[in-house]
N, C-alpha and C positions, 0 to 999 in steps of 0.2 A: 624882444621880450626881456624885463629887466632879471638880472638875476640873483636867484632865493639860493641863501644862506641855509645849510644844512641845519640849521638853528631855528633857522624861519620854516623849513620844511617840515621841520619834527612838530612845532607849535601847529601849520597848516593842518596836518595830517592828525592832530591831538583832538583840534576842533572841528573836523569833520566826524570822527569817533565819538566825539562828545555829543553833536548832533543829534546823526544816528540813530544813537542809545536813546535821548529825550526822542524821536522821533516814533520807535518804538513804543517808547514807555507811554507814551500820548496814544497811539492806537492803540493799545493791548487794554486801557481804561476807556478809550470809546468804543473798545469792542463791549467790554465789560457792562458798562453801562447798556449799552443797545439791549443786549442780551436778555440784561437785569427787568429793562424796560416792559420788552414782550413779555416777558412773564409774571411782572406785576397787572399788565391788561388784563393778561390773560387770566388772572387769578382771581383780579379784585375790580376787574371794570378800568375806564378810560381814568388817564391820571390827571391831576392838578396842574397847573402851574407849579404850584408850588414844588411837585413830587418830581417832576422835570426835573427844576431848579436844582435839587438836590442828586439828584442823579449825575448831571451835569459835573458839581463842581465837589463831588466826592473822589478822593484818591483813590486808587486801585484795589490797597486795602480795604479800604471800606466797601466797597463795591460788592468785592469777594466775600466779604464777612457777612451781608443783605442775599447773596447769593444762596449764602449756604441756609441762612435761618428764612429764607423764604417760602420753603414747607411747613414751617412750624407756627410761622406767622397767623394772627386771626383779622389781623386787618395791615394793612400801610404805616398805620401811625404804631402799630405795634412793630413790624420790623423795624422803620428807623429809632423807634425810641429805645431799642432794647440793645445792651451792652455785646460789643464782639470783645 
């Protein structure tokens, strides 16, 4: 086994942490999304492609912010068009 540099080990152990964290932050947004998903069916009928799409490649933020105004919404195109 060749051997790592306490230099190399801290860098190893930086980008494993680093990982992780995006690994997290990646399911905590397709949790989000999923979520987000069922309750636009459920609210407003089967979604588009398009509404997918969007769901898909929305940050967490955003996510969150469709989550909250998703009671208030009168249709789809009214949540996503409307300001968080």
């Amino acid at each position: 086994m060749p051997y790592v540099t306490s230099i190399e080990q801290i860098g190893i152990e930086k980008g494993m942490q680093q990982g992780m964290q995006q690994g997290m932050q990646q399911g905590m947004q397709q949790g989000e999304a999923a979520v987000l998903a069922r309750l636009l069916i459920r609210r407003f009928g089967p979604l588009s492609q398009e509404a997918r799409d969007r769901l898909q490649q929305a940050s967490l933020e955003q996510l969150e912010c469709w989550t909250d105004r998703i009671l208030d919404a009168q249709s789809i195109e009214d949540l996503f068009d409307g300001r968080c």
